[in-house]
Every structure is written in C-alpha cells, then in structure tokens.
C-alpha positions as CSV (number, residue, x, y, z in Angstrom):
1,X,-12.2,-2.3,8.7
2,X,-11.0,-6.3,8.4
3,X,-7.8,-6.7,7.3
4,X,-7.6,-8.8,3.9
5,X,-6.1,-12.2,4.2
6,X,-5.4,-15.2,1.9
7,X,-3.3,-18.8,2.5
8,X,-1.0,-20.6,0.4
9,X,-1.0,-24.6,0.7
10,X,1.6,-27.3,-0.2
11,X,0.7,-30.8,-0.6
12,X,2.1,-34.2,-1.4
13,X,2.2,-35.7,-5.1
14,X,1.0,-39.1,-4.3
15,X,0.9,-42.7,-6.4
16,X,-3.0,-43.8,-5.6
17,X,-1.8,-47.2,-5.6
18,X,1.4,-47.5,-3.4
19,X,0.6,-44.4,-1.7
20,X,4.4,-43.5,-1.6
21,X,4.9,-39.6,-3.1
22,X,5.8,-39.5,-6.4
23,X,8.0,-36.4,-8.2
24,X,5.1,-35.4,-10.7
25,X,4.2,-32.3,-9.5
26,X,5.3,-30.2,-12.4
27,X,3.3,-32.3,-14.7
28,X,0.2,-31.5,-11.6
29,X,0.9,-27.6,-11.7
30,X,1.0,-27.2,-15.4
31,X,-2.5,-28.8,-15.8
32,X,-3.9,-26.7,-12.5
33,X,-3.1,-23.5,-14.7
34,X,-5.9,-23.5,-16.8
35,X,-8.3,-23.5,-13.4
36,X,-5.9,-21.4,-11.2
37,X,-3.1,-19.6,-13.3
38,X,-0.3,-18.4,-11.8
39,X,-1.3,-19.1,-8.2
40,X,-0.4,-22.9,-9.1
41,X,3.0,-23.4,-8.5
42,X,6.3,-25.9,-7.6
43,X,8.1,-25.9,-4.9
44,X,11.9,-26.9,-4.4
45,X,11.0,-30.9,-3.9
46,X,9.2,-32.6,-6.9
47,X,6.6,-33.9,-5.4
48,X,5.7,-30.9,-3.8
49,X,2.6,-28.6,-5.6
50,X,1.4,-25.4,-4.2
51,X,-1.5,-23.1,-4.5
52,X,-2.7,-19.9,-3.3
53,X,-6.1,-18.2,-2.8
54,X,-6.4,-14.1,-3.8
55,X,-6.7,-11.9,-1.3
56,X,-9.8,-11.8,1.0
57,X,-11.9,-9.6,3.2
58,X,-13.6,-11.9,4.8
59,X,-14.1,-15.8,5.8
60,X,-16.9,-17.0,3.8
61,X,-14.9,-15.9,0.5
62,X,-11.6,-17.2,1.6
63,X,-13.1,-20.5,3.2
64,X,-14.9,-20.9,-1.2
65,X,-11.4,-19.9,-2.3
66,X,-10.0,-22.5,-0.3
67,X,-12.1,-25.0,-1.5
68,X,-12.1,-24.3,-5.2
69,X,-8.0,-23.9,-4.9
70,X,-8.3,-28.0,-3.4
71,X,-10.8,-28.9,-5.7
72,X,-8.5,-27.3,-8.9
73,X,-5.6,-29.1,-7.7
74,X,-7.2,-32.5,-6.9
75,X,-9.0,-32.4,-10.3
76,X,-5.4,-31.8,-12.4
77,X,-3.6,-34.4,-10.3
78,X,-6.5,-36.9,-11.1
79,X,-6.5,-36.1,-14.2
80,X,-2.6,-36.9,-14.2
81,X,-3.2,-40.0,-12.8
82,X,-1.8,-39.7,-9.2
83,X,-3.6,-37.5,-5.7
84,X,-2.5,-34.6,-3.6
85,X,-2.2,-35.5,0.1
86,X,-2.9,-33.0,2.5
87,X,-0.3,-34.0,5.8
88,X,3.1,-31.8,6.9
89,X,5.3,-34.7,6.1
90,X,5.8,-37.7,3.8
91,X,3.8,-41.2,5.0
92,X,5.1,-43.2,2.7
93,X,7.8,-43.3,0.1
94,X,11.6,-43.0,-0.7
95,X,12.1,-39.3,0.6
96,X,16.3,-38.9,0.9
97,X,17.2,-37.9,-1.1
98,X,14.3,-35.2,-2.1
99,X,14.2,-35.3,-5.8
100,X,15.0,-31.4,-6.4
101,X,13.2,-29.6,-8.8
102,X,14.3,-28.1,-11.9
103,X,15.2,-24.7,-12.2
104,X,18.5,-22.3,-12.1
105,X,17.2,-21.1,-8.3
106,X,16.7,-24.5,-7.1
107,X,19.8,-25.6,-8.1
108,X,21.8,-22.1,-6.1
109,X,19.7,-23.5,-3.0
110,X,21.0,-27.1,-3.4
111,X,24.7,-25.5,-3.9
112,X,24.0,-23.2,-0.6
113,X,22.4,-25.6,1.7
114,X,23.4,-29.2,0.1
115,X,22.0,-31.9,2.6
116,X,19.5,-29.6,3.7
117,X,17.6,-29.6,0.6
118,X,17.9,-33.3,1.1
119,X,15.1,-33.5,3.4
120,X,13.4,-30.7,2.6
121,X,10.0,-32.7,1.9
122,X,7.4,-30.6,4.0
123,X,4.3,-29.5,3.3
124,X,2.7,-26.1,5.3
125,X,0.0,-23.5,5.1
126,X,1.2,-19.8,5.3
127,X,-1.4,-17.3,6.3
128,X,-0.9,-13.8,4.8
129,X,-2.8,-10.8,6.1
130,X,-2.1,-6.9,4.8
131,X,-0.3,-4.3,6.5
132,X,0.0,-1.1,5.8
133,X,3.5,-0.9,5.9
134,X,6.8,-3.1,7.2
135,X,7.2,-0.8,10.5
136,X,4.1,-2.1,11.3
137,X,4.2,-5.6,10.1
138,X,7.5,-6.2,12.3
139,X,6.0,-4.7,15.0
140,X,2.9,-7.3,14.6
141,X,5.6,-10.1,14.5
142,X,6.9,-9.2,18.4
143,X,2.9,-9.3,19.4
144,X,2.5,-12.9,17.6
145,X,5.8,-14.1,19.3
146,X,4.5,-15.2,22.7
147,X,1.1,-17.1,20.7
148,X,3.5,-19.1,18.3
149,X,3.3,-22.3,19.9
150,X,-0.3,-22.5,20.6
151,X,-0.8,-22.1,17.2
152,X,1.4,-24.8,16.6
153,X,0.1,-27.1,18.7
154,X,-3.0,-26.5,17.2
155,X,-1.9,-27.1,13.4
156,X,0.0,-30.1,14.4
157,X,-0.5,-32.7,11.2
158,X,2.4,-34.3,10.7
159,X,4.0,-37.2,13.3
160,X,4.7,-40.0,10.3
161,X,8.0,-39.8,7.9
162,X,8.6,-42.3,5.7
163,X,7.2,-45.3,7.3
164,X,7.1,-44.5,10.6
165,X,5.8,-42.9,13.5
166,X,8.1,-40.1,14.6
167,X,6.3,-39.6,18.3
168,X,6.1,-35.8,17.6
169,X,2.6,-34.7,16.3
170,X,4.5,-32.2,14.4
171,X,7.7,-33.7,12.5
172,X,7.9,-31.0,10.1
173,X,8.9,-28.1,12.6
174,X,11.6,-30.4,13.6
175,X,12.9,-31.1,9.8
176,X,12.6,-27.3,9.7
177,X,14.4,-25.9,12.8
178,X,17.7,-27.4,11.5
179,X,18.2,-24.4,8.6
180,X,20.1,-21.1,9.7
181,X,16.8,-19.0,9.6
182,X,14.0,-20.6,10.6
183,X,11.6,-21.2,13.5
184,X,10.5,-18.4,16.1
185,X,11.6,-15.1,15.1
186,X,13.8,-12.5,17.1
187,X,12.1,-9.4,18.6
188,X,12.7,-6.6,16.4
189,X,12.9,-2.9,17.4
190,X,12.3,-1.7,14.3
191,X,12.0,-2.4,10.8
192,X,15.2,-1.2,10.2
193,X,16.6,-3.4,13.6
194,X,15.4,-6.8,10.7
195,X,16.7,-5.1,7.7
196,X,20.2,-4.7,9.2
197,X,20.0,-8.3,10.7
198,X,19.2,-9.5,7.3
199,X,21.7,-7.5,6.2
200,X,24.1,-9.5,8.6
201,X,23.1,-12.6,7.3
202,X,23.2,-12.2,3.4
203,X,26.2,-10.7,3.8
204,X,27.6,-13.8,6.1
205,X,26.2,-16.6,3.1
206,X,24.0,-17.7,6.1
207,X,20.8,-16.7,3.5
208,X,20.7,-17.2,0.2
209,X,18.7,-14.1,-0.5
210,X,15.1,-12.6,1.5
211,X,13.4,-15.6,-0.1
212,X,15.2,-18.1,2.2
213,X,14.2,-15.9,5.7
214,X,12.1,-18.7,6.9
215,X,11.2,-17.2,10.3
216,X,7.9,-18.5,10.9
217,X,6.3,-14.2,11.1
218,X,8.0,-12.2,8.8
219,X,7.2,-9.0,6.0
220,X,6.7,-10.6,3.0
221,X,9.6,-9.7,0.7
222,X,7.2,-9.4,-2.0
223,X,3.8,-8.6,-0.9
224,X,2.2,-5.6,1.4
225,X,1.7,-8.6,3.7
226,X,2.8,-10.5,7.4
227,X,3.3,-13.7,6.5
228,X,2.5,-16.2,9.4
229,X,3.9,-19.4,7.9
230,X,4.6,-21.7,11.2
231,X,1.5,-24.2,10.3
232,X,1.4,-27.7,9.3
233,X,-1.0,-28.1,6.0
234,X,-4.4,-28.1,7.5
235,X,-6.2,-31.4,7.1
236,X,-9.5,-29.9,5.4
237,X,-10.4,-26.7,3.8
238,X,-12.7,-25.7,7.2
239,X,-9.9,-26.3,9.1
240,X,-7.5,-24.0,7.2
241,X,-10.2,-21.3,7.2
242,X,-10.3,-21.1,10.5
243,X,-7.0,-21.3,11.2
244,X,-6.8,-18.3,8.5
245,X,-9.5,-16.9,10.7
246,X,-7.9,-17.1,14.5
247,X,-4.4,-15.3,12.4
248,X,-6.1,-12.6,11.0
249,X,-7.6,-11.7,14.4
250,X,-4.5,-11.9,16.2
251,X,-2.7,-9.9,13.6
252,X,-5.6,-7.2,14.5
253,X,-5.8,-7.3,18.1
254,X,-1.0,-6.9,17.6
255,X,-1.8,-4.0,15.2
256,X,-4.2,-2.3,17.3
257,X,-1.6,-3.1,20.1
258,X,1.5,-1.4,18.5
259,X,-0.7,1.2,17.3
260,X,-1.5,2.2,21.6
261,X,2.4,2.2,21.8
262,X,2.4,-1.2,24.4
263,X,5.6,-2.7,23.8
264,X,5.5,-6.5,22.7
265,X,6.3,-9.2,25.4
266,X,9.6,-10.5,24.8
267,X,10.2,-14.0,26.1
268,X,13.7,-15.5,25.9
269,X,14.3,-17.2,22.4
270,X,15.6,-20.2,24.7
271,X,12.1,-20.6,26.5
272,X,10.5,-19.8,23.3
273,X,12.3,-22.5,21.2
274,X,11.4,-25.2,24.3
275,X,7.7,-24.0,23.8
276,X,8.0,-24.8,20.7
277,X,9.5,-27.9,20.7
278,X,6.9,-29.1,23.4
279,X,4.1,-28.2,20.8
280,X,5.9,-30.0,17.9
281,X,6.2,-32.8,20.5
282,X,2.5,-33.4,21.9
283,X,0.0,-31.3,20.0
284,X,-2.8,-30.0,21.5
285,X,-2.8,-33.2,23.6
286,X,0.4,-32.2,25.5
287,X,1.6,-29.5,28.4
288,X,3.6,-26.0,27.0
289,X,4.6,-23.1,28.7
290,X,2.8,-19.9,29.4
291,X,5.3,-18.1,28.3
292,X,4.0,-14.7,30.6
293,X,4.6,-16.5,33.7
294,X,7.3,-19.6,32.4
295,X,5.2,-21.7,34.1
296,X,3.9,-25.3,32.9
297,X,0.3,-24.7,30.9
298,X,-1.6,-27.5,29.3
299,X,-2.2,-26.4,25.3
300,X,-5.7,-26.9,25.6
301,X,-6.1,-24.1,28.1
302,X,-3.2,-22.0,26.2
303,X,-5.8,-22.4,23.0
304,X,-8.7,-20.9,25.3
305,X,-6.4,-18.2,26.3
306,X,-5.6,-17.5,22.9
307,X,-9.5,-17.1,22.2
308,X,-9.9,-15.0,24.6
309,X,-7.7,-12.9,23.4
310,X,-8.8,-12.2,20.4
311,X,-12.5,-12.2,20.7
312,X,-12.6,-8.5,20.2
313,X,-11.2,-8.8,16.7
314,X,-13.3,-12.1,16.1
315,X,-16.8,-10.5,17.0
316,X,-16.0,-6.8,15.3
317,X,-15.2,-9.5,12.1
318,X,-18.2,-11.5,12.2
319,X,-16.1,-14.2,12.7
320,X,-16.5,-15.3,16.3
321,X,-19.1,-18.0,15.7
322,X,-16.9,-19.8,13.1
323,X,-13.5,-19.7,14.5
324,X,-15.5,-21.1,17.8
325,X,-17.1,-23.5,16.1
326,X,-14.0,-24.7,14.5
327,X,-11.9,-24.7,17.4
328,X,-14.2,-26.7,19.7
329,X,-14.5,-29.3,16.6
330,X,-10.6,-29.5,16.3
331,X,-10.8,-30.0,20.7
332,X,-13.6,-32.7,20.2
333,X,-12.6,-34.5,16.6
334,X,-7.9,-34.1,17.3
335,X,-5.5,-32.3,15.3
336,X,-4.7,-33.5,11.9
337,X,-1.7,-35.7,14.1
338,X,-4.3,-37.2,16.4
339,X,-6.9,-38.5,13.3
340,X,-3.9,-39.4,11.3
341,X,-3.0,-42.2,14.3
342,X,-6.7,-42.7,14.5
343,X,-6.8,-43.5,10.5
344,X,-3.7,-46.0,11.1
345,X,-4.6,-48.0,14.6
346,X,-8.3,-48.3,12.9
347,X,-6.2,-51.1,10.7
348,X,-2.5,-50.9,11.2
349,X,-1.9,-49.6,7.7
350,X,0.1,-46.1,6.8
351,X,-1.8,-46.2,3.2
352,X,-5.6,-45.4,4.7
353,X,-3.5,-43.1,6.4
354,X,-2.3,-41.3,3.2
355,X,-6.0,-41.9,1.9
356,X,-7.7,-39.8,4.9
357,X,-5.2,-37.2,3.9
358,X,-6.0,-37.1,0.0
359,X,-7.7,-33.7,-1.5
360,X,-11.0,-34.3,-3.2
361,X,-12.4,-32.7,-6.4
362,X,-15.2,-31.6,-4.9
C-alpha cells in the first residue's frame, strides 16, 4: 500500500513594484485562513509565509493540493497588495538584518542563536511521508543518506542573495549549514541511538528544543511522519509534485530495505558534507561524488541512478510515468537556479527575475 505524503512550502513576501521582500506576511497568513485554516502559517522571518497540503495517498491529489495551497496564498497576498515569490533565497531587498517575527518563541530563538536568526531568510519545501513508527523512520533516514545530494542538486533554486549572484545554484544550504544541527544527518543505530544524541544536545544548549533539529531527514517531532526537508522551494507546483513523488518512493524502496534487515550504507559525514557542498555549488549542471565508490560522478548520471533505484516503488505507485516525465523536463528546461539566470541574462534585471518566481492565483 502507498505510503501517504504531503509538503510544506515557504515563500517570499514580495513588494510588486520594487520587487525587494517586504515583512507582511502576517497580514498574508491571516487572510489565507479563511481558504486554508490552520495549514497557513509564519515563520521566524517576516516576510516569510508558509503553507501545507493534508496528507495524501497519491500524486494526482497532492499535485491539486499543491496547487489550490499556491493559488490560496497568491490570492490573500494579492489581495494584501504585495506577491509570494517562489525562490530558496532573497533576490532583492534589505535582508540583514531579517526582521524577526513576533511571538514569545521567536524571540527564545533570537536569544539562543542571535546573528543566526539574522540571516535566516530561506525559503524550502519539506516533504513528509508516514511511518509507522520512529524505529522505522530513523532507520529510513540512514537509507536516504547516500541520495541526499542528488536530491539537492536537483532542487537547486536559489544562487541570488540580495542583489547578487552568489555562484552556488543553491545559496540557501550554504546560509543553512552554519547552525549547530543542520545539514546531512548522522547514521543512527537506533531510535534510541537519536533520542540520546538529542538528548546530548538539549542538554548542552546546542538545540533549543526538537523543533530546532534541522537535519535535513529526521522523525517529525510532531507527526507519525519522516520529514525530508533538504529542498530548495520548488519553482512550480509540478515540479514540487514530483519532487514529493521521487521522496516518497525512496522512502519505500529504504522501508522495504530496513524491513529485509540490509544495513544502510554509511558514507563518512566528511565525504558526505563535500557531496553536498558540490551540489549546493553546481546543480544538476555540475560533477558530485558517488558516494558508493568515492569516486567523481556527474549529477546528471547520479539523478538516473537515483531513478533507477526506485522504479520499483514508482511503477507499484502508478507514479513512474510522472516522476519520469518530470525529471526529464527539469534535465531539458534547468533547475529553478538555471531558469532564474536564464530570467536575468534575458535582460540583465534581478526584478523579471523575482517575477518568474511569483505564485499565481490560478
């Protein structure tokens, strides 16, 4: 049986004239309500709004959910007279410091992680998928490990900051590697092998509670859910679905995995944070590592490994002809980085940048 699945999205508040973001997203949020109730929601930085889809069981329903959620948002942020932009980081606008939000948590987190918070002004998609328990979703998390940083390099959608061109397709993972637990997870033994690590580091003041474990696979704290949470916010709602899509399957083909007893691969964290960083670099344009043989691997190849390996779950979902389809349009049309350059060199200008990005109500 297919394992249910749903996303959550940030995006950038954005002034539809300068383009630059703009700390309104409360205002944004409150009026999304009446459409999408609680699953509208703030985040730490002002102009950041989020939203999450229900729980799916398969494709077509999440890829509507995903595209009433955008539609939702886009029509409250219209109606508030400023956009949502769907890129990783900020194009344009005065981000440092991030105008924190309001709020008695908010203000712990600025207290705990001071300049941090500072440039906290990223925007990602997580992916959740149901597990039946946190043995097993820890146990998923040492399967995904390895796969990390083709999926980053295929989420990539996010080389501008501010103004300028950072020469990584993915600025945000950088931005985000800098806080005390992020990034690639460890391998776990066990469930209770993470519990006492995060044990460790709540008692240490290195977390300031399970909310702030911002490993990229992790048990949701709150939710009967992995949470796979490494991705740049997609550039459109198909893209996002079959990112959603490729996760779930990989989460099945790691469950059924564990389930045989086959113990995870376990690449060093050191080679595993260069993979990473090589992804975050280039995109899918650029060379990784194949982190089974620590040898150089180009991450378009690494992406058709990665299909490959989860076919089974794709075809026994019905999904194989949509996730295939969407991955050779991302190999033909570029990651969100790739037509976000393409938007600017068109005309030299970050704002049709920032306009290629923006949600529609529709």
């Amino acid at each position: 049986m297919a394992l249910r699945f749903g996303i959550e999205e940030e995006y950038f508040v954005v002034d539809p004239v300068s383009r630059e973001v703009v700390p309104r997203a409360a205002a944004v949020v409150r009026r999304a309500g009446a459409a999408l109730g609680d699953r509208a929601s703030t985040e730490l930085v002002g102009f950041l709004a989020e939203a999450k889809t229900p729980p799916c069981d398969d494709l077509d329903k999440l890829g509507e959910q995903i595209r009433s959620m955008r539609a939702a948002m886009a029509a409250a942020a219209a109606a508030e007279g400023v956009r949502l932009a769907a890129t990783g980081t900020p194009v344009l606008g005065r981000v440092v410091p991030a105008p924190i939000a309001a709020g008695a948590r908010y203000a712990e987190s600025l207290a705990t992680y001071r300049g941090l918070d500072d440039e906290q002004s990223i925007c990602s998609c997580h992916v959740h998928v149901e597990m039946p328990d946190r043995e097993r979703a820890v146990q998923v998390s040492n399967h995904l490990r390895p796969w990390l940083p083709t999926l980053l390099a295929l989420t990539a959608n996010s080389p501008y900051w501010a103004g300028r061109d950072t020469g990584h397709a993915c600025w945000r993972v950088m931005a985000w590697a800098r806080w005390p637990v992020a990034g690639p997870p460890p391998y776990f033994e066990s469930a209770a092998h993470y519990d006492d690590l995060v044990g460790t580091l709540l008692g240490c003041g290195a977390l300031m509670d399970t909310g702030t474990i911002f490993w990229d696979v992790r048990p949701s704290a709150r939710l009967p859910t992995v949470e796979i949470r490494l991705a740049d916010v997609a550039p459109t709602a198909a893209d996002a679905a079959v990112l959603a899509a490729l996760i779930r399957a990989l989460v099945q083909v790691s469950a059924a995995a564990a389930d045989a007893g086959e113990r995870a691969p376990d690449p060093p964290q050191e080679m595993l944070r260069a993979a990473y960083w090589l992804a975050a670099r280039d995109g899918l344009t650029g060379t990784g590592v194949d982190l089974s043989t620590g040898r150089p691997a180009a991450f378009r190849a690494l992406a058709g490994d990665l299909l490959a390996h989860v076919l089974p779950a794709l075809r026994d979902g019905g999904d194989l002809g949509a996730v295939a389809l969407g991955l050779r349009r991302l190999l033909t049309r570029g990651t969100g980085a790739e037509r976000q350059r393409d938007a600017y060199r068109r005309r030299g200008r970050l704002t049709d940048v920032v306009d290629a990005a923006i949600l529609r109500d529709r």
